[in-house]
C-alpha positions in Angstrom: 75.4 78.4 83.6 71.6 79.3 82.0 72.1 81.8 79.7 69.5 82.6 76.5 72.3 83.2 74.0 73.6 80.8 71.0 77.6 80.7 71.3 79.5 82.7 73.9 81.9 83.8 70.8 78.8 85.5 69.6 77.3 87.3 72.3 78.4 90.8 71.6 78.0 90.4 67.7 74.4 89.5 68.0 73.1 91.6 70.7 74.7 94.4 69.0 72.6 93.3 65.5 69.6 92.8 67.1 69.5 96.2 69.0 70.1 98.4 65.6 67.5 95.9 63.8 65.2 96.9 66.5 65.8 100.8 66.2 66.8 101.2 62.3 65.8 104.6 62.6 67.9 105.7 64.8 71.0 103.5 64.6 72.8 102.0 62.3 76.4 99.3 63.0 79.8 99.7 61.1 81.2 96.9 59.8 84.6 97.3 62.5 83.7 95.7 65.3 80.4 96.7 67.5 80.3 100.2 65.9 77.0 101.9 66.5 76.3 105.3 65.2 73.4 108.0 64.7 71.4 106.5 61.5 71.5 109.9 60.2 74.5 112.1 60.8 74.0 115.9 61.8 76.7 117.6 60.2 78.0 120.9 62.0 77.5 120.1 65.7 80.3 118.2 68.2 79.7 115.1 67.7 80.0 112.2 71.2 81.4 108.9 71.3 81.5 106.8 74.6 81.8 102.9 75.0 83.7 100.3 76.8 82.9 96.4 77.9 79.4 94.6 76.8 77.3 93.6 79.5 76.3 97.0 80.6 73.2 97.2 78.3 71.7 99.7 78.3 74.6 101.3 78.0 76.5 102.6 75.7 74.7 101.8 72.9 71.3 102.5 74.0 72.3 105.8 74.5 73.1 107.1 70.5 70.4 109.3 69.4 69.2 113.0 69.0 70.4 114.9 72.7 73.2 111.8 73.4 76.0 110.1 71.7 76.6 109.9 68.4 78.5 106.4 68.4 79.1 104.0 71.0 81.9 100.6 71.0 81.4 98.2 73.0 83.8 95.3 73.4 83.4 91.7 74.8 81.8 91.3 77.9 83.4 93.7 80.8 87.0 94.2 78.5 87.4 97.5 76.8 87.1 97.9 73.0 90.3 98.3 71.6 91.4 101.3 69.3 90.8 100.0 66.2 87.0 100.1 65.9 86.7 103.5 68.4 89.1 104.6 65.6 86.7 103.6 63.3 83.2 105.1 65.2 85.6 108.9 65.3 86.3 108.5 61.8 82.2 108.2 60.9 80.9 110.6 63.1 83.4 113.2 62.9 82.3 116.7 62.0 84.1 120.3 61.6 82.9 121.1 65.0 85.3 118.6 66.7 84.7 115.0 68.5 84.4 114.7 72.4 85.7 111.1 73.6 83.3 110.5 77.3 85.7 107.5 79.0 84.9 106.1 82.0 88.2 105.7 84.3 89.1 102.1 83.7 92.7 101.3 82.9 91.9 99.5 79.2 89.2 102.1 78.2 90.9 105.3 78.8 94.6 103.6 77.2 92.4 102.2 73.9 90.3 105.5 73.6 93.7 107.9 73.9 95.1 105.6 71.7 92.2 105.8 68.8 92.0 109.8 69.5 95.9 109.9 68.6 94.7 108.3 65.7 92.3 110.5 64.3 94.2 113.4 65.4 96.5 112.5 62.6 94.3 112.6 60.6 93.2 115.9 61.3 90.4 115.4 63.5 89.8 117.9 66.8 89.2 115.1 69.2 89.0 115.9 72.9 87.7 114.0 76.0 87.0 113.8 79.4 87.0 110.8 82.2 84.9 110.0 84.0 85.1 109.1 87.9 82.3 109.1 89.6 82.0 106.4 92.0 83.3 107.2 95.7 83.4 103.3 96.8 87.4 102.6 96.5 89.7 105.0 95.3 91.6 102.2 93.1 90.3 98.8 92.5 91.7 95.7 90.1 90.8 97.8 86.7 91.6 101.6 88.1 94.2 104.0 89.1 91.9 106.1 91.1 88.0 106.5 91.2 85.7 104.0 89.0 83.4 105.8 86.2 80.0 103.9 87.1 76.3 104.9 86.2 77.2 109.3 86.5 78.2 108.7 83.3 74.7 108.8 81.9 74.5 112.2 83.1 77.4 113.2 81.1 76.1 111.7 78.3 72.9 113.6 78.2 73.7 117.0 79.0 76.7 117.2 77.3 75.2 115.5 74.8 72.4 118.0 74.9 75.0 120.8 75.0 76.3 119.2 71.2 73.0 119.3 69.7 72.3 122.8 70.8 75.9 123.6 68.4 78.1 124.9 71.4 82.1 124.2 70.3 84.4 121.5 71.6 85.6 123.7 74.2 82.1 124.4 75.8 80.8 120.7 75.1 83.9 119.4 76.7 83.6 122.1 79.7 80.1 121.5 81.2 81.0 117.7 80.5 83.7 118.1 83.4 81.5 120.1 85.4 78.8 117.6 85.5 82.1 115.2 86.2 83.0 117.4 89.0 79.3 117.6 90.6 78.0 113.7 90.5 78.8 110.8 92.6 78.1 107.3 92.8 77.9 104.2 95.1 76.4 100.9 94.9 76.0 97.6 96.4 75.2 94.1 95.4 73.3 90.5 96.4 74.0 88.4 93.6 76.7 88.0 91.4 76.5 88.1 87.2 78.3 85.4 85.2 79.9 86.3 82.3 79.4 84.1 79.5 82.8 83.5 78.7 83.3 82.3 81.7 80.3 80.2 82.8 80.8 81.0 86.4 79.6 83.6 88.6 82.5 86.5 89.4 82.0 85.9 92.9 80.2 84.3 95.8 77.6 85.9 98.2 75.5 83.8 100.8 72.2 84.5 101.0 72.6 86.6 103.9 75.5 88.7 103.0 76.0 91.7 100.7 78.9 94.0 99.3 79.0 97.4 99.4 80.7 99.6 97.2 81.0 97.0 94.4 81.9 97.9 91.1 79.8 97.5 87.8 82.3 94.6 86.6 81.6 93.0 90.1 85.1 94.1 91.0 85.3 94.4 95.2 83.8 96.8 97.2 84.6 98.7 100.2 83.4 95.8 102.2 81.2 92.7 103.0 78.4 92.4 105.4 75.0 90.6 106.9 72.5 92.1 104.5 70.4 95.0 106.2 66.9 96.5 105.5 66.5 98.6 102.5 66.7 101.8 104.1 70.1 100.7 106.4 71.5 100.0 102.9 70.6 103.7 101.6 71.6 105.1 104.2 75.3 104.2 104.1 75.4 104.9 100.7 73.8 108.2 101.0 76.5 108.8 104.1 79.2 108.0 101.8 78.0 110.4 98.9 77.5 113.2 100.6 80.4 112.9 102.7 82.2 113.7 99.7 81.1 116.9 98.0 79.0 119.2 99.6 75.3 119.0 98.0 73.7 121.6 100.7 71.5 124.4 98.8 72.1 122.5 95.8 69.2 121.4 93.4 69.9 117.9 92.6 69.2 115.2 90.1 69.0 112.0 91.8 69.4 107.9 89.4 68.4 104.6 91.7 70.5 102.7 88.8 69.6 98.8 89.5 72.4 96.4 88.3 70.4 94.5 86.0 68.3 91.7 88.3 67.0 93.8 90.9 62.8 94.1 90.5 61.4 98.2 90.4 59.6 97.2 93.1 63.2 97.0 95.2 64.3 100.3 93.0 61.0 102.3 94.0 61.6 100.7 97.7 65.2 102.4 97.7 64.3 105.5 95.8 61.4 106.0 98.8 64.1 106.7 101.4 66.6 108.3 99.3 63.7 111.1 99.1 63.1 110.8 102.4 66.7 111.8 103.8 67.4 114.3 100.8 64.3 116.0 102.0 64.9 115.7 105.3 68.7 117.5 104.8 67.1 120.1 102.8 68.4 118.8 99.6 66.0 119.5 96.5 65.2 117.0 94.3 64.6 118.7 90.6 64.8 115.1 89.0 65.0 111.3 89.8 65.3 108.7 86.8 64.5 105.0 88.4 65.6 101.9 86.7 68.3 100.4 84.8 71.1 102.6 83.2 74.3 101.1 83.6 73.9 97.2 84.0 76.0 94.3 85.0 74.5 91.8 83.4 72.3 89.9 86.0 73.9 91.1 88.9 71.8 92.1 91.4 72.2 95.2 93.1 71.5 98.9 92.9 73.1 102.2 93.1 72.8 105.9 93.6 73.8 108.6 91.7 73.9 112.5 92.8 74.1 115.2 90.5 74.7 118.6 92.2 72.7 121.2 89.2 73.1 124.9 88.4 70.7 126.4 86.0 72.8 125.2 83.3 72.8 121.9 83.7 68.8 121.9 84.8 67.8 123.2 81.5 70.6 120.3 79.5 69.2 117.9 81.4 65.4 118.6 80.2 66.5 119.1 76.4 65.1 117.0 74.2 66.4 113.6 74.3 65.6 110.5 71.2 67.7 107.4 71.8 66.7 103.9 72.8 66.8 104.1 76.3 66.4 107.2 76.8 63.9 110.1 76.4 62.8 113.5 77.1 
């Protein structure tokens, strides 16, 4: 294994350092656990919290800032925080207005972040949350009862995010959250494994002429694996997939090429060619398109698309004002 790191017990510990050295401005760490938070707290508006496993960079962290979260765990490498230190991040960042918990549906993340908003509900904090479930690969896999939450979440992040900061309640934050849940899908695919450090090994083995499709972003299985195709082959089962499953016709849409965390822009730009290409060609109108890496796993390489079926609402949350690490508008 070649990895740039000192000691695998440290990994999370120092990445997490050296991010909020990088952006003292904007974020600041707690001293439970890899605990981000806002650098300055706004008092009065619902205030977000998200997280789960390391090795996602840039999320969760990368996404704290004005428009976006206000705190993000993270745990080791591809394992869920547990409720102690999401406890913690409620704790800081709660406000009057209430605390929305965004979980993405793995088994560990949604039990530890239930767990930690029983918590602070005991202490008297309004704490509500959604899950997400985006991905429309597998309907279980080895971490899930039913869908995976992959790279949609960064959509829920920002425009519910942006729906905070405007000072809507809990109620309305937490509503156009699950409608943005209920209008996104996800699929991706993968050519190389990652390695976690931990472990020193790859997760699993791919030849150089085989892919898997419908992989998940802790290189959990797919649907399937397969002689690798052309680019456009590739998008185009993905894209089949997707819109197999919710109905995007006469919909504006928001599309995110999301690469896994090896895979070149050039391959991204490649694959975001022809995902224009057959939205346009179905009549499907592309409002916005974010290109690059959102939701990682580690050096995997691989990509995958996201669709976001928008109303006016959600158009208009998605262009608010957005000041976070990774990601700005």
């Amino acid at each position: 294994m070649k990895k740039i790191i000192n000691d695998v017990n440290l990994v999370e510990d120092q990445m997490i350092q050296g991010l909020v050295k990088a952006y003292p401005q904007q974020l600041r760490k707690l001293d439970c656990g890899n605990v981000v938070v806002r650098t300055e707290k706004k008092q009065g508006k619902v205030a977000l919290i998200s997280g789960g496993g390391s090795g996602h960079e840039p999320a969760h962290a990368g996404y704290v800032g004005k428009g976006m979260l206000d705190a993000a765990v993270a745990g080791a490498v591809f394992t869920s925080p547990t409720p102690e230190p999401i406890y913690e991040g409620i704790k800081e960042i709660a406000t009057d207005a209430g605390v929305l918990m965004i979980i993405k549906n793995y088994t560990g993340d949604v039990m530890n972040f239930e767990m930690a908003g029983e918590m602070a509900q005991m202490d008297g904090i309004n704490v509500k949350q959604v899950i997400v479930n985006d991905d429309v690969a597998v309907k279980d896999s080895l971490y899930t009862v039913g869908r995976r939450g992959v790279a949609g979440t960064v959509f829920v992040h920002k425009i519910a995010g942006a729906k905070a900061e405007q000072g809507a309640s809990l109620d309305e934050v937490q509503a156009v959250a699950q409608k943005v849940i209920d209008n996104v899908r996800t699929m991706g695919m993968a050519i190389q494994p990652c390695t976690v450090p931990a472990s020193g090994k790859p997760g699993f083995e791919l030849t150089d002429q085989e892919m898997e499709v419908g992989i998940g972003i802790h290189g959990e299985p797919g649907t399937h694996r397969e002689a690798l195709r052309p680019a456009d082959e590739i998008v185009d089962m993905l894209l089949d997939k997707i819109l197999a499953d919710l109905d995007y016709a006469g919909h504006e849409v928001a599309v995110m090429v999301n690469g896994s965390g090896a895979t070149p822009l050039m391959e991204l730009y490649i694959v975001n060619n022809h995902v224009n290409d057959v939205l346009t060609q179905k009549g499907i109108k592309i409002y916005k398109t974010l290109v690059g890496n959102y939701m990682t796993s580690i050096e995997m390489a691989g990509f995958s698309i996201s669709l976001l079926r928008l109303d006016d609402e959600m158009k208009a949350l998605l262009d608010a004002e957005a000041d976070t690490p990774a990601f700005k508008a």
